[in-house]
C-alpha positions as CSV (number, residue, x, y, z in Angstrom):
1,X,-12.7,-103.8,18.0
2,X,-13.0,-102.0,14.9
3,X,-16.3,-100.5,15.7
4,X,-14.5,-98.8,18.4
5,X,-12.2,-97.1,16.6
6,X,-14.8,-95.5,13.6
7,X,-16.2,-92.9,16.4
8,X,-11.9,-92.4,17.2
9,X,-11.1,-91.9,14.0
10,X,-14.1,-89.6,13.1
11,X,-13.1,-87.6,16.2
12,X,-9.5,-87.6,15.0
13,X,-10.9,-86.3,11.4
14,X,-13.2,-83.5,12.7
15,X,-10.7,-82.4,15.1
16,X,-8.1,-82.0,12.1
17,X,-10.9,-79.9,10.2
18,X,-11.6,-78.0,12.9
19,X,-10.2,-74.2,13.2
20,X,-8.2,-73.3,16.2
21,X,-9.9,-70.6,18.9
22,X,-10.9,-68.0,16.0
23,X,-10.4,-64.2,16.9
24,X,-13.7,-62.3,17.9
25,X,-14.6,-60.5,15.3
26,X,-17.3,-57.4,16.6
27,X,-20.4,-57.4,14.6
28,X,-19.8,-53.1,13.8
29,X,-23.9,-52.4,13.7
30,X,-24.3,-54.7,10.9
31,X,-26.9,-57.2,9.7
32,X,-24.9,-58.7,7.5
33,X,-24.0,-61.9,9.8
34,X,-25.4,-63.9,12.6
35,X,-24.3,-62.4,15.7
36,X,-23.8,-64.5,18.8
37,X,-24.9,-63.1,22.4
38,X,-22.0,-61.2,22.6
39,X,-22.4,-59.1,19.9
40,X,-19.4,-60.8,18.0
41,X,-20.2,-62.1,14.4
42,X,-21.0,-65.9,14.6
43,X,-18.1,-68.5,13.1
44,X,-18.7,-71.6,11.0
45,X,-16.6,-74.9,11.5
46,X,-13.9,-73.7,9.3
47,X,-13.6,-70.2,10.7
48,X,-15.5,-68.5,8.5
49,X,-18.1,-65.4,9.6
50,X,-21.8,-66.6,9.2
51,X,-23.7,-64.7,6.6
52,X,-27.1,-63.8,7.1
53,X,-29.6,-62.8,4.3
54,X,-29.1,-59.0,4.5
55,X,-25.3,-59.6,3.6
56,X,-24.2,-57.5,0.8
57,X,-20.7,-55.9,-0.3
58,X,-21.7,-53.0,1.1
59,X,-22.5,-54.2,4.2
60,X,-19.9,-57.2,4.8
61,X,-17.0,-56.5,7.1
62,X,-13.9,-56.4,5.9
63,X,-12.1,-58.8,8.2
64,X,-14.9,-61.6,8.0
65,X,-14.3,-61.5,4.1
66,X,-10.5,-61.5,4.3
67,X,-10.4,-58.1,2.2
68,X,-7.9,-55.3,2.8
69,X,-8.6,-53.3,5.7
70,X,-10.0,-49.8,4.5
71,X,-7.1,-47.0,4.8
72,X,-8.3,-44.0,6.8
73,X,-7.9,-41.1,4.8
74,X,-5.8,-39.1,5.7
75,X,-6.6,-35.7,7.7
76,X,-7.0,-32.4,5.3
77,X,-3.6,-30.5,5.7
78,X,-4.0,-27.5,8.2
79,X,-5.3,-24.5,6.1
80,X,-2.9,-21.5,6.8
81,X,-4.5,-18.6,6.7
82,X,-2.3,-16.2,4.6
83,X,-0.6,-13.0,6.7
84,X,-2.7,-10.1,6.7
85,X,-1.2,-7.3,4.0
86,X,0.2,-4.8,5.8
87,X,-1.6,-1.4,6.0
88,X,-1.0,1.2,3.8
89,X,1.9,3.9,4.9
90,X,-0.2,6.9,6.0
91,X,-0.2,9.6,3.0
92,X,1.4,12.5,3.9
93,X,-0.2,15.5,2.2
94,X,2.8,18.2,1.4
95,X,1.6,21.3,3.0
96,X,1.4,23.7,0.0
97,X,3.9,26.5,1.3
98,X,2.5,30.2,1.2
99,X,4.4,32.5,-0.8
100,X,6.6,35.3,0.7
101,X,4.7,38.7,1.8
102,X,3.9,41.2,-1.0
103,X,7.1,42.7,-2.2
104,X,7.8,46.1,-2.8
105,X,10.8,48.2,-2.9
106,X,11.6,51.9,-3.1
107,X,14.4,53.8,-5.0
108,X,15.5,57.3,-4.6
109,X,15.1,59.7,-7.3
110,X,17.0,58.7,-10.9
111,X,18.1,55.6,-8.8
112,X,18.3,52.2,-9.4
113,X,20.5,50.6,-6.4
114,X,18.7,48.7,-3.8
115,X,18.8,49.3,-0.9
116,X,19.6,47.2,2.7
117,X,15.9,46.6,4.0
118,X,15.2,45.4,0.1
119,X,17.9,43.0,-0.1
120,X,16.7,41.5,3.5
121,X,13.2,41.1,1.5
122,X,15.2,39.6,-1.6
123,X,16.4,37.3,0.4
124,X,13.3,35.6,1.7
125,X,12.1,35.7,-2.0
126,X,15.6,33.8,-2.9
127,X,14.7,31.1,0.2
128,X,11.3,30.6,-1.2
129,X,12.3,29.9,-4.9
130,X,15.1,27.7,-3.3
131,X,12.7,25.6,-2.0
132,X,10.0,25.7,-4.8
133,X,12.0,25.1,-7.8
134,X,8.5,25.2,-10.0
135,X,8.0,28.7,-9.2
136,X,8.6,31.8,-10.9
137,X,8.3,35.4,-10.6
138,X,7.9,38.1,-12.4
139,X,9.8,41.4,-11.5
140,X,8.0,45.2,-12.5
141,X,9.6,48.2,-12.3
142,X,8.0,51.8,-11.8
143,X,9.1,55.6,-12.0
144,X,7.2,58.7,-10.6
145,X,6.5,61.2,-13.2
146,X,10.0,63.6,-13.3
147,X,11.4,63.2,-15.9
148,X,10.1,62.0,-19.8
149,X,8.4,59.2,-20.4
150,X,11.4,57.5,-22.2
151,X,13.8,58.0,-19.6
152,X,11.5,56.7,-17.0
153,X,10.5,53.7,-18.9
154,X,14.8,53.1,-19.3
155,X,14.5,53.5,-15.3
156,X,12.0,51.5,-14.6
157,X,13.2,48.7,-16.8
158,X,17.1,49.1,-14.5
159,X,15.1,48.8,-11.6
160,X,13.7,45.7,-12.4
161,X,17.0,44.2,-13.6
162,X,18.7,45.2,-10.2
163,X,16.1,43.3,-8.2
164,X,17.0,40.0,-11.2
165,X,20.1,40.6,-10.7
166,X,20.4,40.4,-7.0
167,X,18.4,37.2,-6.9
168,X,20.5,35.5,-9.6
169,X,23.4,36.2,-7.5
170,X,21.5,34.3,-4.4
171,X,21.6,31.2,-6.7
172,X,18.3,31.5,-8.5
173,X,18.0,30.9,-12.1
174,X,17.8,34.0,-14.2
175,X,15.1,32.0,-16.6
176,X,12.8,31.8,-13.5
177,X,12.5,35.3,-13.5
178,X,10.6,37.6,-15.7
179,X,11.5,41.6,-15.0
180,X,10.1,44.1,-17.1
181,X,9.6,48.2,-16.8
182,X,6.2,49.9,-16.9
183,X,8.0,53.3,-16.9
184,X,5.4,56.2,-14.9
185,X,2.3,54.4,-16.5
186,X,1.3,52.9,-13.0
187,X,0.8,54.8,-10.1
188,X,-0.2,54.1,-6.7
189,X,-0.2,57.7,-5.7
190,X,0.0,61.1,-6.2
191,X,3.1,62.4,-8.3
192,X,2.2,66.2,-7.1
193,X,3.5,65.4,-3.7
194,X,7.0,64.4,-2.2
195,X,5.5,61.1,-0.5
196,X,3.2,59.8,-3.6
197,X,6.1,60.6,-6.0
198,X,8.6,58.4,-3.5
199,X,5.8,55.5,-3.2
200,X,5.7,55.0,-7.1
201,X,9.7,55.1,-7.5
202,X,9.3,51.3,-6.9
203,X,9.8,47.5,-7.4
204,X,6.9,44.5,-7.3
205,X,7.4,40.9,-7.3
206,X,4.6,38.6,-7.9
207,X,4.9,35.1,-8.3
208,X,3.4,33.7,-11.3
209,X,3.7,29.9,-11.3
């Protein structure tokens, strides 16, 4: 009787030693275990994963060797590509503004008083300076030849103040403008006759800055 129950009781003792239906455990390309016909890595009697002779660290699977699963890593962040600066405001060139017409007005004999159409050319010249406070002018007064030299160069110089004057009363700063006299010293035409004596009883503005 009791060599009937050794083989019992050896089948009793393997069967306590024996692992319960082991999870599959794919072989992942390696050679580092004995695969089975499945391509799952072969088990020994206690569960373990077979080892063949290529195993090494580097090659053993992490689940046959009961090591920590490998983390993935995780993805790069998304690279944002920064906003493109925004373009340069166009640059608007100031259009340099031409200065008024020539000026030149006329006085009548031993007169210094200006007269209507000069004022309405004063006034353009008063507009301009408005608008270009960097500019100046400067103001020359001029006689025919009646009379002496000292009293034309006294004339000339009042003409040249009335034309300063008249512009400083339009708002323009009497510092911006320079008015002197050249007396009969500069013609532009003939003192022998009526019309080249009334051409060089006159007034020039030029604008120097």
């Amino acid at each position: 009787m009791k060599t009937k129950l050794l083989p019992l009781v050896a089948i009793i003792s393997m069967a306590a030693f024996a692992p319960a239906h082991a999870e599959d455990i794919p072989s992942e390309g390696t050679t580092a275990y004995a695969i089975d016909a499945d391509g799952d890595v072969v088990r020994d009697g206690f569960g373990g994963c077979v080892r063949s002779i290529d195993w090494t660290k580097e090659t053993a699977i992490a689940k046959c060797e009961g090591w920590e699963e490998p983390k993935p890593e995780p993805a790069p962040a998304p690279v944002v590509a920064p906003a493109p600066a925004p373009k340069p405001a166009p640059v608007v060139e100031k259009v340099q503004e031409d200065a008024p017409a020539a000026f030149r007005g006329f006085f009548d004999t031993n007169k210094a008083d200006l007269k209507a159409n000069a004022k309405e050319e004063l006034d353009v010249y008063s507009g301009y300076m408005t608008r270009n406070p960097d500019k100046n002018i400067k103001v020359t007064g001029h006689t025919d030849s009646t009379g002496s030299e000292a009293y034309n160069q006294t004339l000339s110089e009042k003409r040249a103040n009335a034309v300063k004057t008249y512009l400083e009363e339009s708002g323009i700063d009497g510092n911006r403008i320079e008015a002197v006299g050249m007396g009969e010293s500069s013609p532009v035409a003939s003192n022998k006759t009526k019309d080249g004596r009334a051409q060089n009883r006159r007034v020039e503005i030029e604008v120097v800055k």
